[in-house]
BALOBA-1460 file (C-alpha; in Angstrom, 3 decimals):
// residues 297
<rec num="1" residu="x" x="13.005" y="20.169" z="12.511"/>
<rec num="2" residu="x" x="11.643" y="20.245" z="8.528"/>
<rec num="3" residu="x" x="11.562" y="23.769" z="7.364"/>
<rec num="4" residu="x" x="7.838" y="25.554" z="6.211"/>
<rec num="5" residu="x" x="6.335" y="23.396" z="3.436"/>
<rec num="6" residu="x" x="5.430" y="25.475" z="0.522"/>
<rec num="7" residu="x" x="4.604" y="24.933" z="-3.365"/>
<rec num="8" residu="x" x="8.148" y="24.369" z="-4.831"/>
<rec num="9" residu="x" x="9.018" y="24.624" z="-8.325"/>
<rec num="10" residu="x" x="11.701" y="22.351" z="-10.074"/>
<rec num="11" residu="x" x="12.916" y="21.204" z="-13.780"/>
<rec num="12" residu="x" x="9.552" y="22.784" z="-15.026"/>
<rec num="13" residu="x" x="7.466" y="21.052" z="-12.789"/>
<rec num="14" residu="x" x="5.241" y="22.412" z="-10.084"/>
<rec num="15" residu="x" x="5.278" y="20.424" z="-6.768"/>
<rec num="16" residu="x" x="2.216" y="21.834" z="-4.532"/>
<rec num="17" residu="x" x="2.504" y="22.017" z="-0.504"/>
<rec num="18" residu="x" x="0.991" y="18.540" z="-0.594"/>
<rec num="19" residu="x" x="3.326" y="16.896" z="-2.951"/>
<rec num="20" residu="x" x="6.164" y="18.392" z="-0.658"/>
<rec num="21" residu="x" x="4.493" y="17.083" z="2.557"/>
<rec num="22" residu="x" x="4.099" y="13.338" z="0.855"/>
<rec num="23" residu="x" x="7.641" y="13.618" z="-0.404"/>
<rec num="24" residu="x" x="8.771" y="14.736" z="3.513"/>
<rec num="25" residu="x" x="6.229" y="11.468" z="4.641"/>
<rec num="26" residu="x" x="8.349" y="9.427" z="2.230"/>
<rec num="27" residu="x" x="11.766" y="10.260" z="3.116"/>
<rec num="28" residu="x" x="10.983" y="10.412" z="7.209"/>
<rec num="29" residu="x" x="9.015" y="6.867" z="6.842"/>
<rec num="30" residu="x" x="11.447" y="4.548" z="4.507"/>
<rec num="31" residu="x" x="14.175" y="5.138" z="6.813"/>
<rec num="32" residu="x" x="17.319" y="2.695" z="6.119"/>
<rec num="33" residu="x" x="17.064" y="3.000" z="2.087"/>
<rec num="34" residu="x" x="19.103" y="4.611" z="-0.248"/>
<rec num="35" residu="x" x="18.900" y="7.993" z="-1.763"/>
<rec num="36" residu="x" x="18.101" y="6.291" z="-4.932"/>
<rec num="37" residu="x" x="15.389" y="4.459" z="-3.731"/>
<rec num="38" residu="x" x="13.725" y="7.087" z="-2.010"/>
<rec num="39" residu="x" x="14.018" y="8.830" z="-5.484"/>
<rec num="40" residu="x" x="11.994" y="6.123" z="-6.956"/>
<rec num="41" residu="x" x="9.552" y="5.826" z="-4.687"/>
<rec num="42" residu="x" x="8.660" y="9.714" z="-4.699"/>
<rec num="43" residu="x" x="8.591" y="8.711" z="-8.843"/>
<rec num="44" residu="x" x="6.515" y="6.824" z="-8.358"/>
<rec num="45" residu="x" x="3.756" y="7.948" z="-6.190"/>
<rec num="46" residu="x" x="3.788" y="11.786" z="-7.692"/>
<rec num="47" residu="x" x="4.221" y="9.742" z="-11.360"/>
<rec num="48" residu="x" x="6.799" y="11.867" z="-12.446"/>
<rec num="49" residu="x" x="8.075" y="9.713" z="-15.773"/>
<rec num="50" residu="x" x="9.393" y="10.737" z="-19.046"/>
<rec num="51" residu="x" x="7.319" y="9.896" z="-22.333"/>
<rec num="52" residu="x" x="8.736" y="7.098" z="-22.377"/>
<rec num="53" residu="x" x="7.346" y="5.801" z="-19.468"/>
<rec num="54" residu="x" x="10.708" y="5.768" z="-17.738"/>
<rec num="55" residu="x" x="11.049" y="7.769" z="-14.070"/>
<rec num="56" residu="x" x="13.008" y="10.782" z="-13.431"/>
<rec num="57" residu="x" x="14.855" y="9.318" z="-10.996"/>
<rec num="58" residu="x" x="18.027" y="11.887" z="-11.677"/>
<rec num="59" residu="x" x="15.558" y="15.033" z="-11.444"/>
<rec num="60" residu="x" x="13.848" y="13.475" z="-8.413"/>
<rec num="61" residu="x" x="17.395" y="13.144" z="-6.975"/>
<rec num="62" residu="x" x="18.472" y="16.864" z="-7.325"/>
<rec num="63" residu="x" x="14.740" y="17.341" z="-6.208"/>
<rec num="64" residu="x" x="15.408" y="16.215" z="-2.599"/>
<rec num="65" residu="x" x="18.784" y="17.485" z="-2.197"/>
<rec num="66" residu="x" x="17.001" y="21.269" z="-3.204"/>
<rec num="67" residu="x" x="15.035" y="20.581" z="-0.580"/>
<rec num="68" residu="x" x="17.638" y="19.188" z="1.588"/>
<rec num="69" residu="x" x="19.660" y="22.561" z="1.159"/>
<rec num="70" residu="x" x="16.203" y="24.226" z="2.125"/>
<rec num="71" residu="x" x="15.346" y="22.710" z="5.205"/>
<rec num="72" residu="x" x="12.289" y="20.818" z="4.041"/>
<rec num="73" residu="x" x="13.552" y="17.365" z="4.766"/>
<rec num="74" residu="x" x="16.959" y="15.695" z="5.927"/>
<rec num="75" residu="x" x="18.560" y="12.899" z="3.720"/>
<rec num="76" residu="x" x="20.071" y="9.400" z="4.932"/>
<rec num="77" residu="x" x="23.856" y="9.605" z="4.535"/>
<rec num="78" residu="x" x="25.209" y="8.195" z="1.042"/>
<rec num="79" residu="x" x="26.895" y="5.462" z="2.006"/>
<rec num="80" residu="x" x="24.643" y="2.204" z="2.498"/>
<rec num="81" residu="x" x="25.161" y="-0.678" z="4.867"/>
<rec num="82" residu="x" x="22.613" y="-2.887" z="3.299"/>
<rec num="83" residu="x" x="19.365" y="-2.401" z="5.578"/>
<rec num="84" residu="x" x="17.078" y="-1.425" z="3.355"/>
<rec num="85" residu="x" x="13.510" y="-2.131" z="5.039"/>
<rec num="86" residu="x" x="11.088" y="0.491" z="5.581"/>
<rec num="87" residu="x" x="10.837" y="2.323" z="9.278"/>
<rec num="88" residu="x" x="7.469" y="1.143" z="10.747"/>
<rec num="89" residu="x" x="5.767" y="3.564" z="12.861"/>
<rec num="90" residu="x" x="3.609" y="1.462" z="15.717"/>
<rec num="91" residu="x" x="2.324" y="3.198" z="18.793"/>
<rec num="92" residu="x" x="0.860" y="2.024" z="21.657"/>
<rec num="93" residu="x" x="-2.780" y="1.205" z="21.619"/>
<rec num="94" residu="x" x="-4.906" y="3.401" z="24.112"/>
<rec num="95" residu="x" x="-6.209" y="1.616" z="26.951"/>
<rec num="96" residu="x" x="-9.712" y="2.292" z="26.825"/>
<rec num="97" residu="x" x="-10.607" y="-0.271" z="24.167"/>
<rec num="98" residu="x" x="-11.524" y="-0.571" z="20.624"/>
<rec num="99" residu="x" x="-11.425" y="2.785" z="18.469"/>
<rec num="100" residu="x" x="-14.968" y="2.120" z="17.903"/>
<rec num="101" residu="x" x="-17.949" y="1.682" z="20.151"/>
<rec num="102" residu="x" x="-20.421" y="0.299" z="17.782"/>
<rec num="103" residu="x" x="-21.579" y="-2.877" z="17.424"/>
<rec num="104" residu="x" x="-24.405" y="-5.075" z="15.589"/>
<rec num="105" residu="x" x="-24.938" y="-5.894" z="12.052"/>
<rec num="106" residu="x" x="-23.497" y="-3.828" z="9.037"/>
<rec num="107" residu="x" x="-26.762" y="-3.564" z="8.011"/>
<rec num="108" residu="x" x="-28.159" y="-1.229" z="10.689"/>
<rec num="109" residu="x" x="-25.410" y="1.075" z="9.592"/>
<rec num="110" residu="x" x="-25.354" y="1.409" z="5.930"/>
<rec num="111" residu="x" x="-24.460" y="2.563" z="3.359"/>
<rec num="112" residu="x" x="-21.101" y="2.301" z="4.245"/>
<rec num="113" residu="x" x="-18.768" y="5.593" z="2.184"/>
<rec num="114" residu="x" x="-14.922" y="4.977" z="1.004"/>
<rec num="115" residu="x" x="-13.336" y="7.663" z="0.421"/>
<rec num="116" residu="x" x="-9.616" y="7.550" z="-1.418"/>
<rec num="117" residu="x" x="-6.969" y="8.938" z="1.055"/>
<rec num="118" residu="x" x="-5.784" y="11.922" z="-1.110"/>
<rec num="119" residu="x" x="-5.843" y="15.204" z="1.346"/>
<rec num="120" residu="x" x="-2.977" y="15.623" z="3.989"/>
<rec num="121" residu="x" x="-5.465" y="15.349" z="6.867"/>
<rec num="122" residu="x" x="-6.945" y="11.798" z="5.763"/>
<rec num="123" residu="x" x="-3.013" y="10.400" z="5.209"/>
<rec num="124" residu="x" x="-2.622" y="11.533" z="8.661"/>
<rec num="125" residu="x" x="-6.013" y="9.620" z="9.996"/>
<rec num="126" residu="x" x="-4.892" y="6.729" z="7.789"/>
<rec num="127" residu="x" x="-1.540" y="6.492" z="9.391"/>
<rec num="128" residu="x" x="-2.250" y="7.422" z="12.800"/>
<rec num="129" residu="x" x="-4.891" y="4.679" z="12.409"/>
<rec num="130" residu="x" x="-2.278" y="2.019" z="11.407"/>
<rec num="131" residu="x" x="-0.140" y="2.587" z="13.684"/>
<rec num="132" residu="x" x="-2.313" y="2.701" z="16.592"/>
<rec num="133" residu="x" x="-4.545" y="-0.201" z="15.711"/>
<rec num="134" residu="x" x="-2.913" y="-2.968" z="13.392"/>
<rec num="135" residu="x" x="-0.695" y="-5.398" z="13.995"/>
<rec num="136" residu="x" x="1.800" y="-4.302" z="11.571"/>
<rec num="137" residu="x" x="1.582" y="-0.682" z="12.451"/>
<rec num="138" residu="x" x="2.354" y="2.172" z="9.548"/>
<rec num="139" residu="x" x="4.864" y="1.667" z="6.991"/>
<rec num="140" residu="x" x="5.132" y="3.479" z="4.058"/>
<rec num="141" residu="x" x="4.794" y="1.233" z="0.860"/>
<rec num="142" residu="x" x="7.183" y="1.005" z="-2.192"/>
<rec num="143" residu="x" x="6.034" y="1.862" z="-5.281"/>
<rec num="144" residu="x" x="2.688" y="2.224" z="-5.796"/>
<rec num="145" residu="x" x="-0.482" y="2.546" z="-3.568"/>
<rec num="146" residu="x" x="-3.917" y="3.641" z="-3.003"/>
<rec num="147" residu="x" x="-5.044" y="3.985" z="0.143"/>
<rec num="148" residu="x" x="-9.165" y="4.045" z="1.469"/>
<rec num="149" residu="x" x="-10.747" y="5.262" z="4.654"/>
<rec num="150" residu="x" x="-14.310" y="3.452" z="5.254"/>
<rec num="151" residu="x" x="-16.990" y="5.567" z="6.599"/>
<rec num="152" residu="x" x="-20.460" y="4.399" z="8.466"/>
<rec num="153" residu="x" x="-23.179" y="6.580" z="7.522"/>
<rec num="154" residu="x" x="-25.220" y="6.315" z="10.570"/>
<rec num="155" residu="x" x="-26.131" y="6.915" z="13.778"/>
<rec num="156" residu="x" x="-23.548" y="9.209" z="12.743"/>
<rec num="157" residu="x" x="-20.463" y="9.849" z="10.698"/>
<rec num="158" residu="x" x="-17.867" y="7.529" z="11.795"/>
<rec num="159" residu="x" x="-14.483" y="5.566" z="10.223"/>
<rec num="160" residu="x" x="-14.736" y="2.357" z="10.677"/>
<rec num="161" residu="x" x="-12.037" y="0.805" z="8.777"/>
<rec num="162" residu="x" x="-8.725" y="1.284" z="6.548"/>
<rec num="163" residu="x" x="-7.845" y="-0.636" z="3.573"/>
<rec num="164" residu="x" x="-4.403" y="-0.381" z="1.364"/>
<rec num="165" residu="x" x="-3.430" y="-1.419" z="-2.064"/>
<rec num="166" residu="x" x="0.035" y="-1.577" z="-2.862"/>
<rec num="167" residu="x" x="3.017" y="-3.174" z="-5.083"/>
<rec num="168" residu="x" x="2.692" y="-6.932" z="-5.330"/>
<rec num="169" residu="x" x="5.360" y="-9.268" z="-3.912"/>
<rec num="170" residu="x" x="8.243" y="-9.751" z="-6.055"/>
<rec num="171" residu="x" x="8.608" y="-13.511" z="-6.170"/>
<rec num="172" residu="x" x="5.738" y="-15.751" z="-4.614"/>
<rec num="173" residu="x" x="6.406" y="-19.547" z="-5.683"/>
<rec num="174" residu="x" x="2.902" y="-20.257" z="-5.150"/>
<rec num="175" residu="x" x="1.851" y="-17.477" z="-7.303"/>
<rec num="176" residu="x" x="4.021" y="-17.357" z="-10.128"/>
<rec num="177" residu="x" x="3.542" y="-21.032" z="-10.874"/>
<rec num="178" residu="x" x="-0.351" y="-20.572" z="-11.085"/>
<rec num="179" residu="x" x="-0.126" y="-17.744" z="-13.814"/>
<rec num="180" residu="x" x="2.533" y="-19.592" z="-15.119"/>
<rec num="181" residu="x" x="5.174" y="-16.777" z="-15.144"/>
<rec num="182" residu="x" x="8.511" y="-17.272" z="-16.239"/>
<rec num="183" residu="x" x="11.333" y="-14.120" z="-15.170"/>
<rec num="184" residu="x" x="10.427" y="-12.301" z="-18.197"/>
<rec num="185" residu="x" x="6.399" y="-12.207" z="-17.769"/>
<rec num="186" residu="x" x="6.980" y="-11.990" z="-14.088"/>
<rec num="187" residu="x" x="8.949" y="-8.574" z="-14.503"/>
<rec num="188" residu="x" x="6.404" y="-7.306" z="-17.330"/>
<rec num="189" residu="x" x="3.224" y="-8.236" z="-15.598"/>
<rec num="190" residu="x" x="3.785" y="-7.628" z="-11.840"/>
<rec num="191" residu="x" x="2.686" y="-3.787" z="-12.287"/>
<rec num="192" residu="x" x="-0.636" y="-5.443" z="-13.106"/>
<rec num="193" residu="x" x="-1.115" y="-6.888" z="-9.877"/>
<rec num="194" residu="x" x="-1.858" y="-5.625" z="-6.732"/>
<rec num="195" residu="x" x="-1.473" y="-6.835" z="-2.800"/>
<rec num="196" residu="x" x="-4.070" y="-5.815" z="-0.259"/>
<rec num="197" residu="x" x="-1.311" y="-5.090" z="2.084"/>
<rec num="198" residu="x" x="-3.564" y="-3.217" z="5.107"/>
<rec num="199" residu="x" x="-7.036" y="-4.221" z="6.038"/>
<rec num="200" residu="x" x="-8.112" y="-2.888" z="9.597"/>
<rec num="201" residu="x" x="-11.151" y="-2.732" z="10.723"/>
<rec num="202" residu="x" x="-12.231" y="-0.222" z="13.717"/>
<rec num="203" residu="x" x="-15.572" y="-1.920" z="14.883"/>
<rec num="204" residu="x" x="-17.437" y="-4.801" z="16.114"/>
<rec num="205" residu="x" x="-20.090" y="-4.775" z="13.331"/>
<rec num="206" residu="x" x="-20.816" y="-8.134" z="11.599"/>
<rec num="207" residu="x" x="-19.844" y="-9.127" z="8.300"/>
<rec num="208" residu="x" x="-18.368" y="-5.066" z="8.160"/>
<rec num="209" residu="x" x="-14.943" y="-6.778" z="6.966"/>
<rec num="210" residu="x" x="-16.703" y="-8.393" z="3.972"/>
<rec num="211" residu="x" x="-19.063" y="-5.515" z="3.145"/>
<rec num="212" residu="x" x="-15.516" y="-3.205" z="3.473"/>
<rec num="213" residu="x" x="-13.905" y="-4.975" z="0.787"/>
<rec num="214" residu="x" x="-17.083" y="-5.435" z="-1.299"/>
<rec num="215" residu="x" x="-17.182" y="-1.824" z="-1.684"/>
<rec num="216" residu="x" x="-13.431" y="-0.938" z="-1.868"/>
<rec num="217" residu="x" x="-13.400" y="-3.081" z="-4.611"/>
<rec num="218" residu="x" x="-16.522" y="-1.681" z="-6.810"/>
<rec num="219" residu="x" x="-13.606" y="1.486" z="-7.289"/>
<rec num="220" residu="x" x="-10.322" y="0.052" z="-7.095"/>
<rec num="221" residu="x" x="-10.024" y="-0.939" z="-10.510"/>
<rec num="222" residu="x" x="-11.159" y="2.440" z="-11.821"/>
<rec num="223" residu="x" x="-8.853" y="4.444" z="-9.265"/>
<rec num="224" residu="x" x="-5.681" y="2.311" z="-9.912"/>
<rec num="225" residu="x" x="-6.399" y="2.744" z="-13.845"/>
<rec num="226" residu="x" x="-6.209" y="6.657" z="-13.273"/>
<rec num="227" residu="x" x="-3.596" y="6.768" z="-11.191"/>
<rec num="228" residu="x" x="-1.284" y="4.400" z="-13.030"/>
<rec num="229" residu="x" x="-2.570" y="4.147" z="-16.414"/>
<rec num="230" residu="x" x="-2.049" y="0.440" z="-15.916"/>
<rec num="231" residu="x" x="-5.013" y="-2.163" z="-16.013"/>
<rec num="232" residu="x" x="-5.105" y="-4.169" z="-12.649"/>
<rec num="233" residu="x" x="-5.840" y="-7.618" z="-13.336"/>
<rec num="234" residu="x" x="-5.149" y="-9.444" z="-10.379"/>
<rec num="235" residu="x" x="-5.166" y="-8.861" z="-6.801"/>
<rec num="236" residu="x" x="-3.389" y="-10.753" z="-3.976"/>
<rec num="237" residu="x" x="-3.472" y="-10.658" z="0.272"/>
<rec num="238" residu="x" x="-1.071" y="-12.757" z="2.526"/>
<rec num="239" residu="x" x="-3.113" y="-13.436" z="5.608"/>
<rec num="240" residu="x" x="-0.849" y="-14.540" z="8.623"/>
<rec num="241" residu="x" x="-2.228" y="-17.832" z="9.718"/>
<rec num="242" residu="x" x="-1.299" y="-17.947" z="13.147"/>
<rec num="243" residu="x" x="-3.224" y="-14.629" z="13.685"/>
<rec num="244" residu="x" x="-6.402" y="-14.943" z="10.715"/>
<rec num="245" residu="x" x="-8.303" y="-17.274" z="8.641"/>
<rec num="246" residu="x" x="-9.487" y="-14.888" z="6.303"/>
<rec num="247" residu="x" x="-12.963" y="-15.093" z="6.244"/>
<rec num="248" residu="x" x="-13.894" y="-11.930" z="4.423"/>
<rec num="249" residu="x" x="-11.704" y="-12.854" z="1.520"/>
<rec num="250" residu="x" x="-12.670" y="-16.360" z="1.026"/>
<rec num="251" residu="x" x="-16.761" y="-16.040" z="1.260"/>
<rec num="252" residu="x" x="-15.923" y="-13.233" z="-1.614"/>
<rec num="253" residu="x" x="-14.671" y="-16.313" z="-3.466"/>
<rec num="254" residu="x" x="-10.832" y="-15.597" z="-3.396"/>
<rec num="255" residu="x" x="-8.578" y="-18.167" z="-3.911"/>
<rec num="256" residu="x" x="-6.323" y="-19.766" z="-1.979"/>
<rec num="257" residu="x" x="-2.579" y="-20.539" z="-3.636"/>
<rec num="258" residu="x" x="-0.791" y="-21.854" z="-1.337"/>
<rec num="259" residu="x" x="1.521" y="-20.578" z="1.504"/>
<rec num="260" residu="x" x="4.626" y="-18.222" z="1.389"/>
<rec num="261" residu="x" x="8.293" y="-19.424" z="2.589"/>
<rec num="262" residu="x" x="8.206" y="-16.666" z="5.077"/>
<rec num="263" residu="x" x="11.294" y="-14.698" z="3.751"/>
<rec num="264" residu="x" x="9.633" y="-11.310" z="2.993"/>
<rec num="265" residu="x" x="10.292" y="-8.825" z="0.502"/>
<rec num="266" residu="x" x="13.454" y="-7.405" z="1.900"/>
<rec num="267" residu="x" x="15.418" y="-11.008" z="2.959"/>
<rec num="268" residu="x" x="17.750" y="-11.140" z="0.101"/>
<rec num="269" residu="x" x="20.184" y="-12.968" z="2.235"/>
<rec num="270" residu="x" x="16.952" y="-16.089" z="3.064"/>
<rec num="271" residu="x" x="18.190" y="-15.686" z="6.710"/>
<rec num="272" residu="x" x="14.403" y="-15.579" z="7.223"/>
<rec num="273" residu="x" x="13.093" y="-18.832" z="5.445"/>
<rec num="274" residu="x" x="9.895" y="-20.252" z="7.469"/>
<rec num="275" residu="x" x="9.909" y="-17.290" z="9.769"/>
<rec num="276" residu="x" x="6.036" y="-15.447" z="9.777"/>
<rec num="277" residu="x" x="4.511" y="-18.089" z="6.820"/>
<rec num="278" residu="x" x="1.558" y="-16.588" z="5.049"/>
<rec num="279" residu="x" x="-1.488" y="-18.002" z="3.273"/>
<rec num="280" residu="x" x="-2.109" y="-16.546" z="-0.224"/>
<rec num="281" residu="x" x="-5.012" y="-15.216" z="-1.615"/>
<rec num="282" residu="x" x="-6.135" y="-13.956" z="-5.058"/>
<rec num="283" residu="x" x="-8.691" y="-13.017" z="-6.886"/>
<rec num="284" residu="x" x="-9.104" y="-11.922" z="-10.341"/>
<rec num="285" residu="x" x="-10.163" y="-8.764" z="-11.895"/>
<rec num="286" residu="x" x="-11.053" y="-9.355" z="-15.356"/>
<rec num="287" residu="x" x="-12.155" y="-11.923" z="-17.577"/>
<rec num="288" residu="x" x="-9.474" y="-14.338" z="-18.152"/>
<rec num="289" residu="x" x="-7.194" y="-12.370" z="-16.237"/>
<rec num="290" residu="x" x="-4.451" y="-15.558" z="-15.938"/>
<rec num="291" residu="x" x="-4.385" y="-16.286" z="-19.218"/>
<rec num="292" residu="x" x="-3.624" y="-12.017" z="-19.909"/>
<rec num="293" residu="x" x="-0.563" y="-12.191" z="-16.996"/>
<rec num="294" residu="x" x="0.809" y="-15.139" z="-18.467"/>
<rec num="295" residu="x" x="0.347" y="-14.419" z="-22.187"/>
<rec num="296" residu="x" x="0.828" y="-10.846" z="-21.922"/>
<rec num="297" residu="x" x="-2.040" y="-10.196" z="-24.422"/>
């Protein structure tokens, strides 16, 4: 049982109730990693970095054990036995059918509202959501994200979708030839890249999927650029092809790369190779936004 969650103060920083609740989301969710991994991912979403740039991965470690000692959250044992992936949380869809009721053309319910998941009670929706709903359930990303919640204005307030931006693959063959990375640009450019790693959507309302994105889009740049100080240039999706085509993406003119070996981003040991093959999509977010990932200017 986590102890009360209250503004906490540590190495002259100020964490508020919520940063304490996303740091107890972090550490319950990403169960299986290391202490130092859950360090950096707390780093990273409450961008706690030296000048430098750098995170403060050895503050953010005494962080959690001070809140260890006060009952706020319980740490994974130090010693590691290599499973690092992420606890999903999936629950059982309710029988009663879709979340949403509504159906007909996006149209008849617009303008559709996204609104960035920021507050406690929309990462709660968000996840609850997830897990209920897609296919993949909840997991909590590495590194970086920004999450939206898609709203219907009419007959009356309603969410009718979830979308999720997150840290890019690592290595994607398919990818990394056509920007023309080698190791070196690869490591420097990836945090200018983003995956669309959720996309649910809650109703049957046509061409909702394409108009979701449309609009999640028109801020994504803007929000990832504030949170991250970092330019996104390019965005990518792996759309399972035994499950989607991927309509939505490819009338918005993204392009299709290739496919993925089906290894994943936490088979270091390729005891997964062919296993849950992707397609990959992209699609640019600047003007000559190759030619700035591969050059790095």
């Amino acid at each position: 049982m986590h102890g009360s969650i209250t503004q906490q103060r540590f190495c002259g920083r100020e964490f508020s109730a919520e940063d304490v609740s996303l740091i107890q989301e972090v550490v319950d969710t990403c169960g299986g990693i290391s202490r130092n991994e859950l360090a950096n991912t707390v780093c990273e979403l409450l961008e706690w970095k030296r000048p430098t740039g750098k995170l403060k991965n050895r503050e953010c470690l005494e962080l959690l054990l001070h809140l260890e000692d006060k009952g706020i959250l319980g740490l994974p044992d130090k010693r590691q036995d290599g499973n690092i992936s992420a606890r999903k949380r999936i629950e059982e869809v309710q029988p009663d059918g879709p979340y949403s009721s509504l159906s007909g053309s996006v149209e008849e319910f617009a303008p559709l509202v996204v609104e960035r998941v920021e507050r406690q009670e929309q990462r709660e929706l968000f996840k609850d959501l997830l897990a209920r709903y897609h296919y993949l359930g909840y997991a909590m990303p590495f590194g970086a994200r920004i999450q939206y919640l898609v709203y219907v204005s009419r007959p009356r307030r309603e969410v009718v979708g979830c979308l999720q931006f997150s840290s890019p693959a690592w290595r994607m063959k398919a990818r990394d030839q056509w920007i023309g990375w080698n190791d070196k640009r690869r490591e420097e450019g990836l945090q200018q890249v983003a995956n669309n790693s959720r996309f649910l959507v809650l109703a049957s309302i046509r061409n909702l999927a394409s108009a979701m994105l449309s609009c999640a889009l028109r801020r994504l740049k803007s929000d990832w650029e504030r949170q991250y100080s970092t330019e996104p240039l390019l965005l990518e999706t792996l759309v399972d092809r035994e499950r989607f085509h991927g309509g939505c993406y490819r009338s918005a003119n993204w392009i299709e790369l290739g496919e993925t070996t089906g290894r994943g981003r936490m088979d270091r040991k390729n005891e997964r190779h062919g296993a849950q093959v992707k397609t990959i999509l992209v699609y640019p977010l600047a003007k000559n936004a190759v030619r700035r990932l591969r050059d790095g200017r």
